[in-house]
C-alpha positions in Angstrom: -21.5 -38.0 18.6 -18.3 -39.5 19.4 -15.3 -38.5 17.6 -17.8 -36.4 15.0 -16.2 -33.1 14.3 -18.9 -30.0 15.2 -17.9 -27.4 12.2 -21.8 -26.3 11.6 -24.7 -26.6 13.8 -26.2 -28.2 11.2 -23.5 -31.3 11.8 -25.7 -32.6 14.7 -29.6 -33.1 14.9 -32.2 -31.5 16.7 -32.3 -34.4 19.2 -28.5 -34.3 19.2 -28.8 -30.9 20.3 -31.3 -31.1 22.8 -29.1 -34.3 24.3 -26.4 -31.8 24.6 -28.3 -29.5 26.4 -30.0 -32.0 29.2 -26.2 -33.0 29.3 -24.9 -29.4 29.8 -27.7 -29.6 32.9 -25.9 -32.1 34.5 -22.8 -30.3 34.7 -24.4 -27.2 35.6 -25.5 -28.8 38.9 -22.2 -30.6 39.1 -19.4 -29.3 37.1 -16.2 -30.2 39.1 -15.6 -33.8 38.0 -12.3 -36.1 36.5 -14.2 -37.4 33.5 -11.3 -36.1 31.0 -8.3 -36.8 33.2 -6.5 -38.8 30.4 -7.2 -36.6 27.5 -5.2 -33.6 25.9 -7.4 -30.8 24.6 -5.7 -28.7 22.2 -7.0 -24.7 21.7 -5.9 -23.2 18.5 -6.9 -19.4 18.1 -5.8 -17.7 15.2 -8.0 -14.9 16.1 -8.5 -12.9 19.6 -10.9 -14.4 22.0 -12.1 -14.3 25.2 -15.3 -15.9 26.6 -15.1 -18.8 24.3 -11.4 -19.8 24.6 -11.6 -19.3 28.6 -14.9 -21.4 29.0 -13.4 -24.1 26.5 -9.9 -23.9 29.1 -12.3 -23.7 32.0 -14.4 -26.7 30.9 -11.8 -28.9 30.5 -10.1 -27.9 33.4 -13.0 -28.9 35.2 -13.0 -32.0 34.2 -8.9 -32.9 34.5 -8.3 -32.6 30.9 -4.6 -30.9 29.9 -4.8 -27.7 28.0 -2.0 -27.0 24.9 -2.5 -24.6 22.6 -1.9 -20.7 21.5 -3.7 -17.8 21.5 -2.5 -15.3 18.7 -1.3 -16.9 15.3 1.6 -14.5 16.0 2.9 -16.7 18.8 3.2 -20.0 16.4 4.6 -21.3 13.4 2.1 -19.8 11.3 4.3 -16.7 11.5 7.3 -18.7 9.7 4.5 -19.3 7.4 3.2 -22.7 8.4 0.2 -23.7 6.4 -3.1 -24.5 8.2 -2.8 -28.0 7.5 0.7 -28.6 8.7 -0.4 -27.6 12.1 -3.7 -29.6 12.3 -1.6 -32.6 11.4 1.3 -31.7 13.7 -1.1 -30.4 17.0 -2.9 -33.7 15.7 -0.4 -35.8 17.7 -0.2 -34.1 20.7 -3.8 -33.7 21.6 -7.0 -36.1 21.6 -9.0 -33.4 20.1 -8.7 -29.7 18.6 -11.0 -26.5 19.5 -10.0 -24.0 16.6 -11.3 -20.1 16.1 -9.8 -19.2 12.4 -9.9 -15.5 10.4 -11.5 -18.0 7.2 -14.4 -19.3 6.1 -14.3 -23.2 5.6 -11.2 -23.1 7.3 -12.9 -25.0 10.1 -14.4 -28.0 7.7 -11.0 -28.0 5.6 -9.5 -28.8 9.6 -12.1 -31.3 10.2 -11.6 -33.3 7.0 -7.9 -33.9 7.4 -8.0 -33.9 11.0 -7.1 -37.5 12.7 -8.7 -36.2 15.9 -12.2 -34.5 16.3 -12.2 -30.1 15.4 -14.7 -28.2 17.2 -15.2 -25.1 15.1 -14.9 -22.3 17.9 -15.7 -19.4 14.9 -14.5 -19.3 11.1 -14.7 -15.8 9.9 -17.9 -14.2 9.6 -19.6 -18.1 8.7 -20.6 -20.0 12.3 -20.3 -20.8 15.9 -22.2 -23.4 16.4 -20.8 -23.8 20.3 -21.9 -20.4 21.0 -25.3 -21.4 19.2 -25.7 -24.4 21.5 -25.2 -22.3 24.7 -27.5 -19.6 23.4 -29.9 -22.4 23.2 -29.2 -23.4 26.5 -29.8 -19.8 27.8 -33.1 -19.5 25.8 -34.1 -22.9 27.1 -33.6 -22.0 30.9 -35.3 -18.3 30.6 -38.4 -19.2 29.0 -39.0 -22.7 30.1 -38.5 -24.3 26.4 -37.6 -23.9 22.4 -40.7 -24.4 21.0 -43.3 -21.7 19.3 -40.8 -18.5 20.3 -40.3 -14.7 19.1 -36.5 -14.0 18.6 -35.2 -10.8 18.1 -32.0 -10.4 16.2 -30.3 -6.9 16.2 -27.1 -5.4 15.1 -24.4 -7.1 12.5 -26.4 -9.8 10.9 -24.6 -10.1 7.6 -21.3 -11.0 9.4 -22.6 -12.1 12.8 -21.5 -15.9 12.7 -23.3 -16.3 15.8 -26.3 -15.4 14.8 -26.6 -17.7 11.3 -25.7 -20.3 13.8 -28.5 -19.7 16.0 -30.8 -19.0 13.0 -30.5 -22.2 11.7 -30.8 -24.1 14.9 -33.7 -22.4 15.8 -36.2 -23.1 12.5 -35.6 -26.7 14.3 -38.2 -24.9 17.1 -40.6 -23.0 15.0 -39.6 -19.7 15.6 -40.8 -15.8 15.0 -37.8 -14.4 13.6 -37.6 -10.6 13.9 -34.4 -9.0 11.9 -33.4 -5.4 12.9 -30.5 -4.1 11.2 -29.2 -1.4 9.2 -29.9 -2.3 5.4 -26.3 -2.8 4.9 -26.2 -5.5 6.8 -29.3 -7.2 6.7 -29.3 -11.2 7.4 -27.3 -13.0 4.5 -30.0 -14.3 1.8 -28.1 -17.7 2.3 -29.1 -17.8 6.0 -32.8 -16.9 5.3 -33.4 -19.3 2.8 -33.3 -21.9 5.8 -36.2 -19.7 7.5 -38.2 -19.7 3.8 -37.4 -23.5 3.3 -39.2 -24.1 6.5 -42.1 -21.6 6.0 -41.3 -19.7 9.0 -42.1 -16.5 9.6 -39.9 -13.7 9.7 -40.0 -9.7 9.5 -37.2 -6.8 8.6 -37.0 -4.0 10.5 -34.7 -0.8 11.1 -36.2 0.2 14.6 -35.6 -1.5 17.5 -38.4 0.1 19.2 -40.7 -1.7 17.4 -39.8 -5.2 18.4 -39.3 -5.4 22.0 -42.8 -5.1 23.2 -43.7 -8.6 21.0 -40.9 -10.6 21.4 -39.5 -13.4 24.5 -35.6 -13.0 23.2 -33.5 -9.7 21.7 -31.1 -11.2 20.9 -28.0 -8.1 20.6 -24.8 -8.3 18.5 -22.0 -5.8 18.1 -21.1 -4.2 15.1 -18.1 -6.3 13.9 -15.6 -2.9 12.4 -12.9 -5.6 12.0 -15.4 -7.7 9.2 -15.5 -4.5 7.2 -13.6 -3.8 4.5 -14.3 -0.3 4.1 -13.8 1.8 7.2 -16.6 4.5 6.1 -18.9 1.9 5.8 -18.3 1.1 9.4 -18.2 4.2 10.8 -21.6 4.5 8.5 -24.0 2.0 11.0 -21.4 1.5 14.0 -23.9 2.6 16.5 -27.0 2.0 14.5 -28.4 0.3 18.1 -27.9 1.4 21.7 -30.2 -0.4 23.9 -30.9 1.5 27.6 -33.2 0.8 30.3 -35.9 2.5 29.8 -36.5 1.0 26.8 -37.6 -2.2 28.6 -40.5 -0.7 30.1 -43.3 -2.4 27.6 -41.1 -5.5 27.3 -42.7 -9.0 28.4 -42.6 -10.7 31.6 -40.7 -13.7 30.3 -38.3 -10.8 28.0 -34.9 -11.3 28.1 -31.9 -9.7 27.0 -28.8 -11.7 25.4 -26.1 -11.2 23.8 -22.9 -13.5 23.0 -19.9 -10.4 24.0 -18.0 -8.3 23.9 -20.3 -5.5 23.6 -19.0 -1.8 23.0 -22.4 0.8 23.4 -25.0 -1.5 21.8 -26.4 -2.1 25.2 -25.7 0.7 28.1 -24.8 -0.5 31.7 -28.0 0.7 32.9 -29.3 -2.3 31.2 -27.0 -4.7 33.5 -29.0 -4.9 36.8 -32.2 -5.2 35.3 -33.8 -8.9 35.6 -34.3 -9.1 31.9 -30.4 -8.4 30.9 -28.6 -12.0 30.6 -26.0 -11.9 29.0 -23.6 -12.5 31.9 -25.4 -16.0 33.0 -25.2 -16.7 29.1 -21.8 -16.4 28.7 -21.5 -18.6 32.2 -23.4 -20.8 30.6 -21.0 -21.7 28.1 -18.9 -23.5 30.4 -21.4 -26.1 30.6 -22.4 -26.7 27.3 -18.4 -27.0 26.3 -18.5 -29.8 29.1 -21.0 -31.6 27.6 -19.7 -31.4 24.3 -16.5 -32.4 25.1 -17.8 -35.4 26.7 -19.6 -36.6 24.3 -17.4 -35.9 21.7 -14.2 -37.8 23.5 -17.4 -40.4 24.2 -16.6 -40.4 27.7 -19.9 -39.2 29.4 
């Protein structure tokens, strides 16, 4: 894995993966070390972020690495009208790799291929995320005990959810029960289930979330992205198709748990927080681990 750009999850293997992941154990147990004290890790965020810039900072910082970067297009030369490439090539120089979250799709690969330095693709428009894939893996891993032979649950925004195609396509790696729950307008991206078809997986389309969360280990929530939509009415159409409370959790399985990669809005109600099943908080936690290990073994230092 060293100096190999991650722009899809598809860009490292299923053993690749799972490497990652006993990695990312490691620096769960121990995540205070100086492994990247001579490196420079740049974060370029042309779009708003929270959980995954902070656990990328956080990760590093745990580790010694220094932190550049910028957090809104609007506070770089991209507002003089710098192209994309001019500042991949300039950052480039100052930093020994480059995390980058971008408004376009294949803006991430385009960085990657004239990049001198590895690009972690930290979200390109509504297309992937494969770092938030591999710490959803991670979660899934440590709630149920392994990958293998699971039922996942995906609800919300699955036409632009970038987290979920990631996680979709990772997971046909594990034999996995898909279960889709969506409005119809934004049912999972024909693109994204030929991977499940191409693999003769199972999976099933629903529009009740009822329905699911007695049979399934994962439910897997997702917001309804309003700023992906291009018509407002059409937003305002399904924006709270899926509101998941407490009591609904009643028939759920032993082993059932609740994630989801944030922010949420009202798809899942507070109630939902203290109850054993929910998460979503550890998950996110969980993030900083898996960006440890990916660092590491991207910079080839672990």
């Amino acid at each position: 894995m060293k100096n190999r750009s991650l722009v899809s999850i598809n860009d490292f293997t299923k053993n690749e993966h799972l490497k990652i992941l006993n990695l990312a154990e490691k620096f769960e147990k121990n995540p205070t070390q100086n492994t990247l004290k001579d490196y420079v890790v740049a974060t370029l965020f042309f779009e708003p972020s929270t959980r995954t810039r902070l656990s990328f900072e956080s990760a590093a910082s745990r580790l010694g690495a220094k932190i550049i970067g910028f957090t809104d297009a609007a506070s770089s030369s991209v507002k003089k009208g710098e192209s994309l490439k001019d500042t991949i090539l300039t950052v480039s120089n100052y930093s020994d790799i480059i995390v980058m979250r971008h408004p376009q799709e294949g803006s991430a690969r385009y960085a990657s291929e004239i990049s001198p330095v590895p690009i972690i693709n930290a979200g390109d428009g509504s297309n992937q995320h494969p770092t938030q894939c591999m710490l959803d893996l991670y979660s899934i891993r440590k709630t149920q005990g392994k990958l293998n032979d699971l039922h996942i649950a995906f609800v919300g925004d699955l036409k632009y959810g970038r987290t979920v195609h990631s996680l979709v396509i990772a997971l046909i790696n594990f034999n996995a029960t898909f279960h889709l729950v969506s409005p119809v307008e934004l049912k999972l991206p024909s693109s994204v289930k030929r991977h499940i078809k191409d693999k003769k997986l199972n999976y099933f389309q629903y529009t009740d979330l009822n329905e699911v969360i007695p049979n399934v280990d994962i439910l897997y929530m997702t917001r309804i992205q309003g700023e992906r939509f291009a018509d407002p009415l059409e937003y305002e159409r399904v924006k709270n198709s899926y509101v998941l409370n407490n009591n609904m959790l009643d028939n759920a399985k032993k082993n059932f748990r609740v994630l989801h990669p944030l922010p949420r809005v009202n798809e899942i109600s507070e109630d939902v927080d203290n109850n054993s099943k929910a998460y979503y908080f550890q998950q996110a936690k969980n993030g900083v681990y898996v960006r440890q290990a990916l660092l590491t073994s991207i910079l080839g230092v672990n």
